[in-house]
Structure formats: C-alpha cells, structure tokens
C-alpha positions as CSV (number, residue, x, y, z in Angstrom):
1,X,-131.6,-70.3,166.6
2,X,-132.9,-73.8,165.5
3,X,-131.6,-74.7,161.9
4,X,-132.6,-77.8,159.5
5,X,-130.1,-80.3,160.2
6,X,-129.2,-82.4,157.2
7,X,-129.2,-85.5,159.4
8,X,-133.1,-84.8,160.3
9,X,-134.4,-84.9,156.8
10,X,-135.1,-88.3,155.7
11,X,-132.8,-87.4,153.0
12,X,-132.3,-90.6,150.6
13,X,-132.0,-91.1,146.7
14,X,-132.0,-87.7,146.2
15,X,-130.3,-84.6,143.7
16,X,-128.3,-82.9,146.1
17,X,-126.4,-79.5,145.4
18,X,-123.9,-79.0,148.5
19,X,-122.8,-75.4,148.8
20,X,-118.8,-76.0,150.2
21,X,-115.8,-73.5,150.4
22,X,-113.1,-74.7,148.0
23,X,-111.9,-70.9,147.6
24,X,-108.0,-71.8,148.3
25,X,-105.3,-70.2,147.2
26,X,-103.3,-71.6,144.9
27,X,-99.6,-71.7,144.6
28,X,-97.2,-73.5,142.5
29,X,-99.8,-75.5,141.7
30,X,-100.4,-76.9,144.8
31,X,-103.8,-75.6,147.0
32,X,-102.7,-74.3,150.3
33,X,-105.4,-74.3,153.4
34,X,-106.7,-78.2,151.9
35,X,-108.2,-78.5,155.2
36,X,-111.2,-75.7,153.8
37,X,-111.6,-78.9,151.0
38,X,-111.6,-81.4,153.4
39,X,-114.3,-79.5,155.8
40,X,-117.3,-80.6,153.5
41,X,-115.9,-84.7,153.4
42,X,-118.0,-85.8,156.3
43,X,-121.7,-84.2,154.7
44,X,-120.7,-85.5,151.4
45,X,-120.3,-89.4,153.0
46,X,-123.0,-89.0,154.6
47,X,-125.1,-88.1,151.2
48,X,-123.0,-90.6,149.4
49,X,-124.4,-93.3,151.8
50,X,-127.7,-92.3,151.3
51,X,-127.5,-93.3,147.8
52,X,-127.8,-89.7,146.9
53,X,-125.9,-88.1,143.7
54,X,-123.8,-85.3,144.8
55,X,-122.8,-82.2,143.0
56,X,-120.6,-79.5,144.7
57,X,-120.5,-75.6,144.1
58,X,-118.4,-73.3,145.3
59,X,-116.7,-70.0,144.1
60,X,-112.9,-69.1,144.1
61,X,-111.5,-66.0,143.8
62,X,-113.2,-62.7,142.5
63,X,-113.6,-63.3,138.4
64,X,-115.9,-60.2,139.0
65,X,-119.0,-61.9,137.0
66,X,-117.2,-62.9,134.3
67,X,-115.7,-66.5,132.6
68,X,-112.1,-66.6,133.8
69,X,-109.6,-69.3,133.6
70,X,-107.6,-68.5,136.1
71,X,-110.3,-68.9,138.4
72,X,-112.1,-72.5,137.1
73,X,-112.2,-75.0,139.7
74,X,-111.4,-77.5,137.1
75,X,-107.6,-76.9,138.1
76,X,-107.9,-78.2,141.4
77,X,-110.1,-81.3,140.4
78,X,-107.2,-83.4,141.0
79,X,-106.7,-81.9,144.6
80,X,-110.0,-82.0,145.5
81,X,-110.4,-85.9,144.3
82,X,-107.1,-86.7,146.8
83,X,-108.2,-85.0,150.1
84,X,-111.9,-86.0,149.5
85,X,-111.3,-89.8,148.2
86,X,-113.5,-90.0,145.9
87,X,-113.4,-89.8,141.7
88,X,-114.4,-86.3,141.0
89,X,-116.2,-85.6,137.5
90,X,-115.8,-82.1,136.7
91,X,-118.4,-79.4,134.4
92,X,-116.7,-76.7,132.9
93,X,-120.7,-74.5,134.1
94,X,-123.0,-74.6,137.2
95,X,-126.1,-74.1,135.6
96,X,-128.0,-75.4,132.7
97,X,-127.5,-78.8,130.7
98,X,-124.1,-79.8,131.3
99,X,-125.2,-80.0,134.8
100,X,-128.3,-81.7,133.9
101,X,-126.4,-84.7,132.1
102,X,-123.5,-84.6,134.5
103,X,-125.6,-85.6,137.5
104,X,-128.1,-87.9,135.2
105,X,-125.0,-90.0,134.0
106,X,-122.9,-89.8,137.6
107,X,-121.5,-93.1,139.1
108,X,-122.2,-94.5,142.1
109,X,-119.7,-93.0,144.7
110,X,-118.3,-90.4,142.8
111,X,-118.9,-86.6,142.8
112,X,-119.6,-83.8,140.6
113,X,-117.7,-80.7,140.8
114,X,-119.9,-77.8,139.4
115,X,-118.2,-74.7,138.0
116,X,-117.5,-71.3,139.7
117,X,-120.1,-69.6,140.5
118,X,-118.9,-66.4,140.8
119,X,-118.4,-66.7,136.5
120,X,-122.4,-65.0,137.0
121,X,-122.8,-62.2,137.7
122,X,-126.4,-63.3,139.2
123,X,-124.4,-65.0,142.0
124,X,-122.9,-61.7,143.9
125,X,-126.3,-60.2,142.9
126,X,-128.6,-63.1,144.1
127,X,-130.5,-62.8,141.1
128,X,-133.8,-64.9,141.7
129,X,-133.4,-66.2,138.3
130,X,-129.9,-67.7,138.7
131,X,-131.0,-69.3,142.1
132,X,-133.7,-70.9,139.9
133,X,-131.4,-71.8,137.4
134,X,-128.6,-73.4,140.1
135,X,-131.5,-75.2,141.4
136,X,-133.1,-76.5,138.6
137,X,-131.3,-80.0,138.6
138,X,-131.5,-80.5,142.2
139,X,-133.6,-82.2,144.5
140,X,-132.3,-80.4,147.8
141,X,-129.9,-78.2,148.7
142,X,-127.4,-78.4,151.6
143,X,-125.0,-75.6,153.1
144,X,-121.7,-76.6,154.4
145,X,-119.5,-73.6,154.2
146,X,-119.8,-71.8,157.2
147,X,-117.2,-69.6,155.5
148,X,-119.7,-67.5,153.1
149,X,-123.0,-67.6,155.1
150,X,-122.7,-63.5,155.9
151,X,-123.1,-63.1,152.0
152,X,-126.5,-62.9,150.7
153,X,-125.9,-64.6,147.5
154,X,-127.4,-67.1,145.1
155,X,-125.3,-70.4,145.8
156,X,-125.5,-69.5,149.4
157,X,-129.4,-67.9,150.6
158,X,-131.0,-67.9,147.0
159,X,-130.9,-71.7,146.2
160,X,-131.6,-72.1,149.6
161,X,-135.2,-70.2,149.2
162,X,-136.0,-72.3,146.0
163,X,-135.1,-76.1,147.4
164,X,-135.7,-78.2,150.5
165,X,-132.9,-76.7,152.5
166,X,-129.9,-78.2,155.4
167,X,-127.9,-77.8,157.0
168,X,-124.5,-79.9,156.5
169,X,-122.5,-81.6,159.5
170,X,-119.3,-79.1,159.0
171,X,-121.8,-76.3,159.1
172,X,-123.0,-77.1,162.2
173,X,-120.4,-77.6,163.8
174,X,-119.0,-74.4,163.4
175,X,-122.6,-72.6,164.6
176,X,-121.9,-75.1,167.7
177,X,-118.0,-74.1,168.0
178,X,-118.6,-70.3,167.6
179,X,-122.2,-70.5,170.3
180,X,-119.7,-71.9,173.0
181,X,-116.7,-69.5,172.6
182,X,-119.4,-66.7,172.4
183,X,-121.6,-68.0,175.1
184,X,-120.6,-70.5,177.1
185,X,-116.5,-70.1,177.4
186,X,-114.6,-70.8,180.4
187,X,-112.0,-67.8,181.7
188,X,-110.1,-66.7,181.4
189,X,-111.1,-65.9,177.8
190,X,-108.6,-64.1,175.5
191,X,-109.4,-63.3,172.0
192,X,-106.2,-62.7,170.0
193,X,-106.7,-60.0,166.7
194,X,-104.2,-59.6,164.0
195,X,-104.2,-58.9,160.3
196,X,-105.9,-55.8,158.3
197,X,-109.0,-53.7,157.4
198,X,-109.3,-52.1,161.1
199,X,-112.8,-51.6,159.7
200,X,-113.5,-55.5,159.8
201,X,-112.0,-56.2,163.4
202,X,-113.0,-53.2,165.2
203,X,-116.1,-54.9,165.8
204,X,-115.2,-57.9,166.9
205,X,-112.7,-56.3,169.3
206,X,-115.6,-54.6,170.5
207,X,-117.2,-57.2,171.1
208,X,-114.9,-59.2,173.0
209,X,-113.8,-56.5,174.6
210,X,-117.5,-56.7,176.8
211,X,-117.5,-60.1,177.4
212,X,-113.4,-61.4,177.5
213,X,-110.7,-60.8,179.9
214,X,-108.1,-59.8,177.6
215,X,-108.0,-59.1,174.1
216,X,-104.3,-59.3,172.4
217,X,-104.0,-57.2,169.2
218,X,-101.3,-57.1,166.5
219,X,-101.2,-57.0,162.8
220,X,-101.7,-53.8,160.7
221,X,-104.6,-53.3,162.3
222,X,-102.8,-52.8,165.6
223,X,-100.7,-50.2,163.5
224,X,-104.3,-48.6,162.5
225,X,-105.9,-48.5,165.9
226,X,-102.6,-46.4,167.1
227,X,-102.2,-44.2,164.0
228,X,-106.1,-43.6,164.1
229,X,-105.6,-42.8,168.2
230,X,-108.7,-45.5,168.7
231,X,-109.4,-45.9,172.3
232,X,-109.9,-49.2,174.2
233,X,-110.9,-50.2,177.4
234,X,-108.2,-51.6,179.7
235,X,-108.6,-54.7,178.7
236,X,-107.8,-54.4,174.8
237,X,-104.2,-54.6,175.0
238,X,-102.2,-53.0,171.9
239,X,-98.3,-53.6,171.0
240,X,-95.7,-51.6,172.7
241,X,-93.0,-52.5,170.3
242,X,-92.4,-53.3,167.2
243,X,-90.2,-54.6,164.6
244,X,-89.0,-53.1,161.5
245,X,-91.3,-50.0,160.5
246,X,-94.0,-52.0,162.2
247,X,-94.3,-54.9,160.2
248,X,-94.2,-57.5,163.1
249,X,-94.7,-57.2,167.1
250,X,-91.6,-57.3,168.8
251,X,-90.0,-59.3,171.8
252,X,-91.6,-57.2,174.4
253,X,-95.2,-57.4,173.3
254,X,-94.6,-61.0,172.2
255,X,-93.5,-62.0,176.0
256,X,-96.5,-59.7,177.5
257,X,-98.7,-62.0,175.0
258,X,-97.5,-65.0,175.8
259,X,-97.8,-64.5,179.7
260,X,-101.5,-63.9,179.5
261,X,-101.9,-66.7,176.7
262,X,-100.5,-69.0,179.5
263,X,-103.5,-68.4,181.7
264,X,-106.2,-68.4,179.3
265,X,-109.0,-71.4,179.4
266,X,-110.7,-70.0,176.3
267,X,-108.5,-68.8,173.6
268,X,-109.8,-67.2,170.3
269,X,-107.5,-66.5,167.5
270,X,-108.1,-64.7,163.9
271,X,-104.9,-62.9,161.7
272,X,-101.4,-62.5,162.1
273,X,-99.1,-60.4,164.6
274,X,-97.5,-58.8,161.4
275,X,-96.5,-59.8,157.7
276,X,-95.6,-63.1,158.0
277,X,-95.5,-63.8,154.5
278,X,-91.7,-62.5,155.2
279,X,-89.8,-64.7,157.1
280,X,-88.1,-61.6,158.9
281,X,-91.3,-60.7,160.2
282,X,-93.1,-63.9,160.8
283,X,-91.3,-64.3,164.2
284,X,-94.2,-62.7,166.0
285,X,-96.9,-65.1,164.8
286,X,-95.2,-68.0,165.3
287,X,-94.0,-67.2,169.3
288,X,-97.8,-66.2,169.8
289,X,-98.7,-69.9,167.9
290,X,-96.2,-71.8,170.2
291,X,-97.6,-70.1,172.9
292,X,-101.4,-71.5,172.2
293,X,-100.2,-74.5,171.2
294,X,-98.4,-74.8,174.9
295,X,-101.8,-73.7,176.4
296,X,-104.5,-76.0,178.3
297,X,-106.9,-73.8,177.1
298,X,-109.7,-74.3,174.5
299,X,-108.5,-72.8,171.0
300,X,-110.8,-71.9,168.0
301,X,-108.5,-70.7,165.8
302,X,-109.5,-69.3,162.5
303,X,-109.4,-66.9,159.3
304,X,-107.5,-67.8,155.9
305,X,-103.9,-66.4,157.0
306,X,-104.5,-68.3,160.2
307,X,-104.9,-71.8,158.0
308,X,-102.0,-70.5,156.2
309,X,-99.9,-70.3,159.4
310,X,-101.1,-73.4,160.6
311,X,-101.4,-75.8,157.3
312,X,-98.7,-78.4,157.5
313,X,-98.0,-77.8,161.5
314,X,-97.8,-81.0,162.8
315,X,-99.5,-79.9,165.8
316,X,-102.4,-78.9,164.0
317,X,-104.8,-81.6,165.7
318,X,-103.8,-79.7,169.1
319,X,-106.4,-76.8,168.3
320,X,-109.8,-77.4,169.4
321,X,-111.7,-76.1,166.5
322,X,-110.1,-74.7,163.1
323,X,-113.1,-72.7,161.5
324,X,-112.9,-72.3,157.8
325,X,-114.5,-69.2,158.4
326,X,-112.6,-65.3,158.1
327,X,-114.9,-62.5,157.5
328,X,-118.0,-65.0,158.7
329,X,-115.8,-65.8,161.9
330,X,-115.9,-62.0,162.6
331,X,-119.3,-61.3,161.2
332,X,-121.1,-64.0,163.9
333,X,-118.6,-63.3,166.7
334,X,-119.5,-59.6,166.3
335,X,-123.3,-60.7,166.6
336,X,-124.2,-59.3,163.0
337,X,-126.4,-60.8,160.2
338,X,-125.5,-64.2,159.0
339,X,-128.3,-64.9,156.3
340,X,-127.2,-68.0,155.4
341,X,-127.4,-69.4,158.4
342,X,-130.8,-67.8,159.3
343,X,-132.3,-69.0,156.0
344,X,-132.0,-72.0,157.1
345,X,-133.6,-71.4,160.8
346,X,-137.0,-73.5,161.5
347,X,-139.5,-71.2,160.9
C-alpha cells in the first residue's frame, strides 16, 4: 500500500497536529518505555525546520471519556521536554480556544503539548464532530504512532479524513520494518509469543505459524493454549516445563529456546516468557533476551512489556527494530485492518 509520506508534501509554514504515542506508564514519577516519547523526535525536527508550529496529541491511559487527573499529560511535560529537547508549552484541553491561542502565541522551536484525548468521549467514538473540532486549528495533520493505527478513532482516522494528511518518519518506518519481517525475512525465521489474552496472539501465532520455521511460545498465554487443549502445527512449539504454578518457563524449555534462537536470521519478539514483574519469575525472559541479543539474526522486538524488559538495557541498540507498537504489532503481523494506516493510502 502506497501512503502520503510527510516528506513528499511541500509541507512548510504550516499548523501541524502530530498524532504521537506518549501512553507510558508511569511510576514513581518517572515514565518508563521513554523510547515510545522519543519515536516521534525525528517528524517533529523535521516540522520544526520547516518553520512549521507544532502541537502534539496523544492519549494515556483509559479515563473512559471523562476529565481525569491522573491521566493529564501535563505530568509528564517535563519528561517529554528532556527526551525531545525542546521547551514544551502545555494546554490543560485538545480542542477549542486554548488550543487556538496556544499555537497562535507559540515560540519558534518549541512545542505544544495538547491534552488527552481520550478526556472525550468523541475520541473512542470517532465522533465526526470531535474530528472537526481537533482539526479546527490545524493546517495538516501527521500520524506518527504506529502504535494506535488499528483503532478507528478521532485523533487517529477522523482528523485524518478532515485535514491534509501524512504520514510521519517513525510511522513509516515501522510499516517498512513490519513489510520485511512479514515479507521479505531471511530463515530461518522464529517468531517468539509471550504474555496474555490468548484471544490477541492466537492470531498472530497463526500466522507465523504458515510462513515461519519455528514459533516459541511462553507467557500465560502458553498456559491458555494448554489448558484450552489448542492444537498447533509442528512448528508452534509450547513449554514443557515450568516454574512455580506456571508463572515462568523453566530451564528445559528455556535451553530448547535458546538452541533454536541460535539459528535464527529473522527473529520476531512480542511478551514475556512469564510474570516478570516478579523477579522470581523473570528468569525466563531474561535467558530468552540474552539469547537474542547473542543472535546474528535480524530482531524486531516489540509490545509494551517488551520496552519494559528492554528500557535501560544497555544493549538496547543491538535490536534491529524496537516497534512502539503492541496490539498494532499483532493486528498488522496477523494481516487484519489497520485504518490508520490505510486512511492515509494514495487513493
């Protein structure tokens, strides 16, 4: 599919809303997975050098259409403002006149950081009026979070519909990064499957399962699949021990892993061997990390527990692609719908 590319539209001087994932958690005060934040840094130079003024949306959390201050992005302004470099002005709304003299009065350089947009309840609902409403101060629109472009929501397809609409750089690079370990992947190819909601993965194990050599599973949804007597092919591989009640994969499964991992070209990664929240059962995850990390292969790696597991490895930079994406990762690997990717598509 052939998308607008922000880089082909002449874009200069202009009002630009960029749609980017800053849905982080939170902890201590501190944002864990800052590489999500740091994803849309490359679009918004680019914009910034085109002499454009640039506000950002994004949601975070599930306020459930409703004002919520435990879920305002104005209490990770000063996060954002480090990773991206740049003075961030913040609007306690995302709509209406605040925005309007936020981005009239905004300095050269700096950015303005719109409210959640999830406080509507037009933006679950793409409500064509709140689409309207986002838009209304904005000159063009640009998508760069890959992460929510299976949701058919305001911020992410309905603005879209309204404005000139692009593409941004992060967003197509992880179309690009997700076509080749899809399409063009060298073997062998072993996708690795961990975490919950059996409902969410089956799918993509499916998937793989037609067009990979091997296809590693752990997490609760490894516990599912057995409990639910799900039947794979020989090449979906399921752990034959465990630890503690199930709650991590144990040595045996973790050395069969590893072995395979070792020959891979192509690896794909998304969720955890078990709970690693709990040191005492994180052991899996991270033997099944040093493993890829040992690997020549290519890794795409990706899913917000993965960023978890990886934010603050120093060998980080050692993965080939880090997708800010989770359910979207699964959603286009799986080959379903992705509307906000095709409302961008060159008609």
């Amino acid at each position: 599919m052939e998308i607008r590319k922000i880089q082909e539209s002449g874009i200069s001087d202009k009002k630009v809303l960029v749609r980017a994932d800053f849905n982080v958690a939170v902890k201590n005060g501190t944002v864990k997975a800052a590489f999500k934040i740091k994803a849309c840094q490359e679009t918004v130079e680019y914009l910034l050098q085109k002499n454009c003024q640039v506000a950002v949306c994004s949601h975070l959390g599930r306020p459930k259409g409703e004002v919520n201050p435990e879920f305002s992005l104005g209490q990770i302004k000063d996060d954002i403002e480090k990773i991206l470099g740049h003075k961030i002005n913040f609007v306690d709304d995302c709509i209406g006149e605040k925005v309007s003299v936020g981005i009239k009065n905004l300095p050269v350089g700096e950015i303005l950081l719109l409210e959640n947009v999830r406080f509507y309840p037009g933006e679950e609902g793409n409500d064509l009026e709140f689409s309207r409403k986002l838009a209304e101060n904005f000159d063009v629109f640009v998508n760069d979070a890959f992460s929510v472009c299976h949701r058919d929501q305001s911020s992410v397809t309905g603005v879209a519909r309204v404005l000139p609409s692009y593409a941004g750089l992060w967003l197509q690079k992880e179309i690009y990064e997700m076509a080749r370990v899809k399409n063009h992947f060298e073997r062998p190819a072993v996708a690795i499957i961990g975490g919950a909601k059996i409902e969410t993965k089956l799918p993509v194990i499916q998937a793989f399962e037609k067009i990979y050599d091997y296809v590693l599973v752990g997490g609760k949804i490894a516990n599912e699949a057995i409990d639910q007597k799900i039947t794979f092919g020989e090449k979906v591989l399921l752990p034959t021990d465990f630890v503690d009640e199930r709650l991590d994969i144990g040595p045996e499964t973790i050395e069969r892993y590893s072995a395979i991992i070792k020959t891979a070209k192509t690896i794909v990664w998304n969720g955890p061997m078990g709970k690693f929240e709990e040191e005492q059962f994180a052991v899996g995850t991270k033997k099944i990390l040093e493993a890829i990390l040992a690997s020549p292969a290519f890794v795409l790696m990706g899913g917000g527990e993965t960023l978890e597991i990886l934010e603050g490895n120093p060998d980080m930079g050692k993965i080939g692609f880090v997708s800010t994406g989770g359910g979207a990762m699964l959603e286009y690997l799986g080959g379903n719908s992705m509307p906000g990717i095709e409302v961008l598509s060159v008609s």
